[in-house]
C-alpha positions in Angstrom: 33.8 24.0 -45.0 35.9 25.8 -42.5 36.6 24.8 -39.4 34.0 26.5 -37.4 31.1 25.5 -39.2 32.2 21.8 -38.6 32.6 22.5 -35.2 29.2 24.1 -34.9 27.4 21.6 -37.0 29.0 18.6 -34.8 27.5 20.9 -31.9 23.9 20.6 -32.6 24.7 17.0 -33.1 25.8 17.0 -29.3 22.8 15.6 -26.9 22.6 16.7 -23.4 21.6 14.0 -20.9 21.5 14.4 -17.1 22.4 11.9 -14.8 19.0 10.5 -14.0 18.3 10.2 -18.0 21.5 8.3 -18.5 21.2 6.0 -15.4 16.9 5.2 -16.7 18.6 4.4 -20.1 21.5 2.1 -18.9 19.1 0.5 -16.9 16.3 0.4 -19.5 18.7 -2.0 -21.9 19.5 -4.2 -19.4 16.0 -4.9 -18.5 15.0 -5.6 -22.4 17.5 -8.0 -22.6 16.3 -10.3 -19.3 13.6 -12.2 -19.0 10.3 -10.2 -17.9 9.6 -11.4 -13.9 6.8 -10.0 -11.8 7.4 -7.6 -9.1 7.3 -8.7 -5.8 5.7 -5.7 -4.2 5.0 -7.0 -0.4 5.7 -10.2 -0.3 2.4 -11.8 0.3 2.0 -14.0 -2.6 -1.7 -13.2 -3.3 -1.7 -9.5 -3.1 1.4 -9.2 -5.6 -0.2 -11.3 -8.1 -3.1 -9.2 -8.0 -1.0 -5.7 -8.3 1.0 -7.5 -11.2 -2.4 -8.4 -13.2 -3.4 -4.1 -12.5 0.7 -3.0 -13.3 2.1 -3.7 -16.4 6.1 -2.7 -16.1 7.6 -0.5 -18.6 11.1 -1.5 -19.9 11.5 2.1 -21.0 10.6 3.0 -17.1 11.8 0.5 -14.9 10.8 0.4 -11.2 13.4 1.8 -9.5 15.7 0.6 -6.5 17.9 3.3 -5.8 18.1 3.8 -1.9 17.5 6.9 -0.1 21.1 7.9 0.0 21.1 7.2 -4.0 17.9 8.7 -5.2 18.1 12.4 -4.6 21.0 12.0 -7.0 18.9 10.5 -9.5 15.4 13.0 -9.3 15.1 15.6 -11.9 12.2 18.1 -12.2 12.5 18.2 -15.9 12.4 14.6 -15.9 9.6 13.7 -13.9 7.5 16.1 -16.1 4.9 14.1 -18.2 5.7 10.7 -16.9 3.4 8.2 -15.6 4.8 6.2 -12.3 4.1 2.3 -12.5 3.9 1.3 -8.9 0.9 1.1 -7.5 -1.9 1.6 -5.0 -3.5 -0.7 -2.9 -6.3 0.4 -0.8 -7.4 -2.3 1.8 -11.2 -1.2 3.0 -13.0 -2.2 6.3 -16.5 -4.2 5.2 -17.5 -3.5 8.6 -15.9 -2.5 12.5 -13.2 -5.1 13.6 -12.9 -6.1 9.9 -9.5 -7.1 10.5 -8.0 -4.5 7.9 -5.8 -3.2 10.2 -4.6 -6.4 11.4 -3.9 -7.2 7.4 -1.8 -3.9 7.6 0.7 -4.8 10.5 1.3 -8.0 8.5 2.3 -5.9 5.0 4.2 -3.6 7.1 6.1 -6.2 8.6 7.1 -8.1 5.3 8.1 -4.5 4.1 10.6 -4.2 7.4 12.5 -7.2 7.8 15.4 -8.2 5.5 15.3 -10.6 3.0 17.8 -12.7 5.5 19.8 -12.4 8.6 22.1 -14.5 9.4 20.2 -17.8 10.4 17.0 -16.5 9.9 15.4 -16.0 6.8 12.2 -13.6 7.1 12.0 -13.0 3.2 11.2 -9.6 3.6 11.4 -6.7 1.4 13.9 -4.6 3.5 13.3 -1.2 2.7 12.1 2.0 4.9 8.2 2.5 5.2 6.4 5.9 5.9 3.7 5.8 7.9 0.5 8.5 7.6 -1.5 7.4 11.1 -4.5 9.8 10.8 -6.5 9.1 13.4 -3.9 8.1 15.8 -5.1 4.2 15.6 -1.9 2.4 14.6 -0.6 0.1 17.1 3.3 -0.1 17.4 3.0 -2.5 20.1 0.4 -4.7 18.0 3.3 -4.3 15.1 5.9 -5.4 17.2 3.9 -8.7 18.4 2.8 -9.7 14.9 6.4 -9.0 13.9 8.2 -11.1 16.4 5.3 -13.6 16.0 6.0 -13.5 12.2 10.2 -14.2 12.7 9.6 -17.0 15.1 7.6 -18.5 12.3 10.2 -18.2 9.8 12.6 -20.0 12.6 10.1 -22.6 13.5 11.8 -25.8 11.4 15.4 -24.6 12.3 17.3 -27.1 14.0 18.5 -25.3 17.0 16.2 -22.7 18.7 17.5 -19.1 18.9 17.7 -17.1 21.3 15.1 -14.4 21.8 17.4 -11.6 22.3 18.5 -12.4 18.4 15.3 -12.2 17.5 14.7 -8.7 19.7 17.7 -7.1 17.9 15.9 -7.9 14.3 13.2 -6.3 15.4 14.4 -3.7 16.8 16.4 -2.5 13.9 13.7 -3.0 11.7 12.0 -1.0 13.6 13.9 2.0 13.1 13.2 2.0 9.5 9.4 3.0 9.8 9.2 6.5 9.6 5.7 7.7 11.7 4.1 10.9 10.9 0.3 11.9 12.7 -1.0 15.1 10.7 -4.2 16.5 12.6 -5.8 18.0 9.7 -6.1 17.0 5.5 -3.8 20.9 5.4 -1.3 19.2 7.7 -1.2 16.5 5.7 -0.7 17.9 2.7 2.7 20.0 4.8 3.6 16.5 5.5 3.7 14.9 2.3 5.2 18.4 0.7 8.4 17.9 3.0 8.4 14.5 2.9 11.0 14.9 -0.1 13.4 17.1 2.1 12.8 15.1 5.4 13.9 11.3 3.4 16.7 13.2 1.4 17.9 14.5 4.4 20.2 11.4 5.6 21.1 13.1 8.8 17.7 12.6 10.1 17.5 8.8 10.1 19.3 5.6 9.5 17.3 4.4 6.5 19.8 5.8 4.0 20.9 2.9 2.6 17.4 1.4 2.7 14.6 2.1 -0.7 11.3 3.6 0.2 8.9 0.4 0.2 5.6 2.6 0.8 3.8 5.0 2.2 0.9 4.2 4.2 -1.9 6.2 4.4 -3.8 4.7 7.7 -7.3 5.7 7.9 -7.1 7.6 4.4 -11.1 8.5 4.9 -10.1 10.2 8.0 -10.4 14.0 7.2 -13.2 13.2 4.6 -16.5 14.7 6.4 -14.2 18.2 8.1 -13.3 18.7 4.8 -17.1 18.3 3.5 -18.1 20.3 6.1 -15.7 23.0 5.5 -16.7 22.7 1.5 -20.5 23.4 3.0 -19.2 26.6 4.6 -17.2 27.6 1.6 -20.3 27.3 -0.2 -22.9 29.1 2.2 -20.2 32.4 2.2 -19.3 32.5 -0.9 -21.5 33.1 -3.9 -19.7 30.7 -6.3 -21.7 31.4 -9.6 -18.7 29.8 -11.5 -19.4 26.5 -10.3 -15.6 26.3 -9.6 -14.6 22.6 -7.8 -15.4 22.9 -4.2 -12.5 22.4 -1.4 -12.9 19.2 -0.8 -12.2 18.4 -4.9 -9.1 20.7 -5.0 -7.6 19.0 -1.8 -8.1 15.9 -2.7 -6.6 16.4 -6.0 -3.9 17.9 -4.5 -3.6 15.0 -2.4 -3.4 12.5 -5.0 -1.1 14.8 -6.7 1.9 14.9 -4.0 1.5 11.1 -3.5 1.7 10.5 -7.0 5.1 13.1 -7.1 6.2 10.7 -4.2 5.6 7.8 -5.6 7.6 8.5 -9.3 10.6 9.6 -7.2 10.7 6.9 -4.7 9.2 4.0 -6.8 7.1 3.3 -4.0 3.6 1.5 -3.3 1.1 3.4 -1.5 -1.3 1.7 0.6 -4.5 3.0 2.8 -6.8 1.7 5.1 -10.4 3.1 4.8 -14.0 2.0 6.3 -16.7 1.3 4.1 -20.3 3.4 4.8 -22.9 1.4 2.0 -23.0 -2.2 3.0 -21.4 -5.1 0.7 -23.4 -6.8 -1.6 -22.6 -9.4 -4.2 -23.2 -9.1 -8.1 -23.0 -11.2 -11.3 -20.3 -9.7 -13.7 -18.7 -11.8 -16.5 -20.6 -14.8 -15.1 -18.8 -14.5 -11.7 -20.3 -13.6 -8.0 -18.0 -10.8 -7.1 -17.8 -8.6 -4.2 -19.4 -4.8 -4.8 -18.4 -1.8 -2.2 -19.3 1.8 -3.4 -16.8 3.7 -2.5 -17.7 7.0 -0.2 -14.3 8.7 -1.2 -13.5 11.9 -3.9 -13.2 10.3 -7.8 -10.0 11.9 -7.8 -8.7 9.5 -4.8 -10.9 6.5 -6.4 -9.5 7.2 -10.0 -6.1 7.0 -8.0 -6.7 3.3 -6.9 -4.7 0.8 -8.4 -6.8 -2.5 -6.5 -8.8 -2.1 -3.7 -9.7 -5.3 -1.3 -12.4 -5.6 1.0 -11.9 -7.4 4.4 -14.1 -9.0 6.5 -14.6 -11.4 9.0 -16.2 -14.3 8.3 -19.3 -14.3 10.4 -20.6 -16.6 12.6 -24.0 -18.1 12.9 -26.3 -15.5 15.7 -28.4 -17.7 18.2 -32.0 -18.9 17.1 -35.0 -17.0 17.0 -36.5 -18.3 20.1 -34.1 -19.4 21.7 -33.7 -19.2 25.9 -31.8 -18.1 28.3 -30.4 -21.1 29.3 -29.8 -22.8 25.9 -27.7 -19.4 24.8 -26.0 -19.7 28.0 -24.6 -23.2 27.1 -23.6 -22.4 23.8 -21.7 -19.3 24.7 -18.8 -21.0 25.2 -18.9 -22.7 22.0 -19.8 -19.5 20.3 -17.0 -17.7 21.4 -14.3 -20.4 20.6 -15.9 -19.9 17.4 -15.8 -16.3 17.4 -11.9 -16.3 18.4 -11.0 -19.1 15.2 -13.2 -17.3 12.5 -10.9 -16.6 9.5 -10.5 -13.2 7.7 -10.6 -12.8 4.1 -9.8 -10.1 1.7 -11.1 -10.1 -1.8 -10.4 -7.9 -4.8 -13.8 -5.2 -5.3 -15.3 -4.9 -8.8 -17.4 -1.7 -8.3 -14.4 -0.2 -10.6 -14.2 -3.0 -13.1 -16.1 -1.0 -15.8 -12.3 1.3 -16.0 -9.9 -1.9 -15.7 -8.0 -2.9 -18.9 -9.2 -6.1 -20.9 -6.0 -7.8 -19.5 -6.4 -7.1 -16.1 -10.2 -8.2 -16.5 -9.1 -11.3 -17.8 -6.1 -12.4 -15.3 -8.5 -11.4 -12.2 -11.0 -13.8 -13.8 -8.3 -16.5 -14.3 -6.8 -16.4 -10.9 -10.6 -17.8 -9.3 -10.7 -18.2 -5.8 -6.9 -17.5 -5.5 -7.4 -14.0 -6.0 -8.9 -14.2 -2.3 -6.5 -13.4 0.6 -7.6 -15.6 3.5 -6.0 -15.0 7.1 -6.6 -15.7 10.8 -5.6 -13.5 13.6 -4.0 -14.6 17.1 -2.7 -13.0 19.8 0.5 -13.3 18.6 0.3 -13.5 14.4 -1.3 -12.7 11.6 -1.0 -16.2 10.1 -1.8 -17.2 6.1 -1.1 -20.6 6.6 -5.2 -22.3 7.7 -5.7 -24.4 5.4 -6.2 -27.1 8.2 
């Protein structure tokens, strides 16, 4: 054999491998050889037990925690070509108005903020950067900034010396600069939004969350744009003689939607979550010998098919006056009512109206959990506090 047919044989032999191939490799075998732990998503113990029964991690495809600075370096378009993404999506629905979803949102946000510690305070938070999709121009930043500072003075509450609030301000404050709001006016505007979005985080320059990982994207009021885009798809339909029964506007969007989030979500490794409002009313049903919540959901099947766990929230109600009743007797109870009103408790629980399309696994760890598959939360002033048990 001469010399250059050894030299071309030991060629084809030669494997090319990017950068992002070899760094998913290295960091595949080093996740096969330790022991399999659950991923802490949020923080909140409940809600990332629940996403760990739906997500199964991948050794061959590890969540990733490269930082903003770090992960255009590590994104390939041939690579993200035919692979699934394993974080998921967790879509908090309103039973009913003042259901206290967005209330359950400020607190996720804020254990996505903070730090896991700074100096004397320990917040165990996730510390990343958070993207923030605020539809229909609802979210509160104030309202964030109370439960925030109400959920550090918390964490400080058994230290032995108080601190000083300015300490707390400053954490904060520079937590604050981490969440990244964006207010599209329309579902195409979104779509813009979320087709930059690459460019805008990539783009260090532009923010201070380099050295930060993407912790989610938040889709507030995801339902927002539903009924202009329906309308729109009505339009299309009146116009145009569509004899092809092609899928309407609303579909493609939609799909389209899903599609960038998903793109976003295999290069950032990144939880979605959205807020929604339910339009059929709740209603309770027997499935494997358990009384579970059922909520149909009013959105696209492409955006429901998309939907890793979806929670209902509600308030827990509280009893209305007796038929009957007069004037003055309401009048002396109002007080009381009210008081009652303002200590009601909040829940969340885990809707089975897609539990026909959940894995035998999942089925089985929801069942197992029992009632600690139920977030249950109270709202003050000043806090979104977990702790009622008294």
């Amino acid at each position: 054999m001469s010399a250059a047919d050894l030299g071309a044989r030991l060629l084809q032999e030669v494997k090319v491998e990017g950068l992002n191939e070899f760094l998913q490799t290295l960091r595949s075998g080093y996740e096969t050889q330790r022991p399999r732990a659950e991923s802490q998503y949020i923080g909140q113990p409940t809600i990332d037990k629940v996403l760990n029964a739906f997500v199964r991690p991948d050794p061959h495809h590890p969540q990733s925690t490269f930082t903003l600075a770090t992960a255009s370096v590590a994104t390939s378009e041939q690579h993200r070509v035919g692979l699934s993404n394993q974080a998921p999506v967790l879509e908090l629905v309103g039973a009913s108005p003042c259901s206290g979803k967005k209330q359950l949102l400020y607190y996720l946000i804020t254990r996505l903020l903070l730090p896991l510690e700074h100096g004397d305070i320990i917040p165990r938070g996730r510390g990343s950067a958070v993207v923030l999709l605020d539809l229909r121009d609802t979210f509160s930043l104030l309202r964030l900034k109370r439960v925030m500072i109400g959920y550090v003075y918390s964490c400080v509450g058994n230290a032995s010396r108080p601190l000083p609030i300015e300490i707390i301000n400053a954490l904060v404050r520079s937590s604050f600069e981490h969440l990244h709001v964006f207010r599209p006016q329309t579902l195409l505007s979104l779509l813009a939004t979320l087709s930059n979005l690459q460019s805008y985080l990539f783009d260090t320059s532009s923010h201070v969350s380099a050295n930060r990982a993407l912790g989610a994207i938040v889709v507030n009021d995801a339902d927002a744009f539903l009924w202009q885009a329906r309308l729109e798809d009505a339009e299309d339909e009146i116009s145009i003689s569509n004899t092809a029964q092609k899928p309407g506007l609303l579909t493609n969007r939609f799909r389209e939607l899903v599609a960038q989030l998903r793109r976003l979500q295999f290069i950032f490794s990144c939880l979605v979550v959205a807020t929604s409002s339910a339009l059929s009313s709740l209603t309770y049903v027997r499935i494997d010998g358990l009384h579970v919540p059922f909520l149909q959901s009013h959105m696209p099947t492409a955006w429901k098919a998309f939907v890793t766990a979806r929670f209902i929230v509600q308030r827990e109600t509280v009893r209305k006056f007796q038929y009957g009743m007069s004037v003055e007797e309401a009048a002396r109870e109002a007080q009381q009512r009210q008081e009652a009103v303002e200590k009601s408790a909040f829940s969340a629980r885990i809707d089975w109206s897609e539990s026909e399309a959940w894995r035998e696994d999942t089925r089985n760890a929801i069942k197992t959990m029992g009632v600690d598959r139920d977030v249950n939360f109270k709202v003050t002033s000043d806090s979104v506090d977990f702790n009622i048990d008294d």
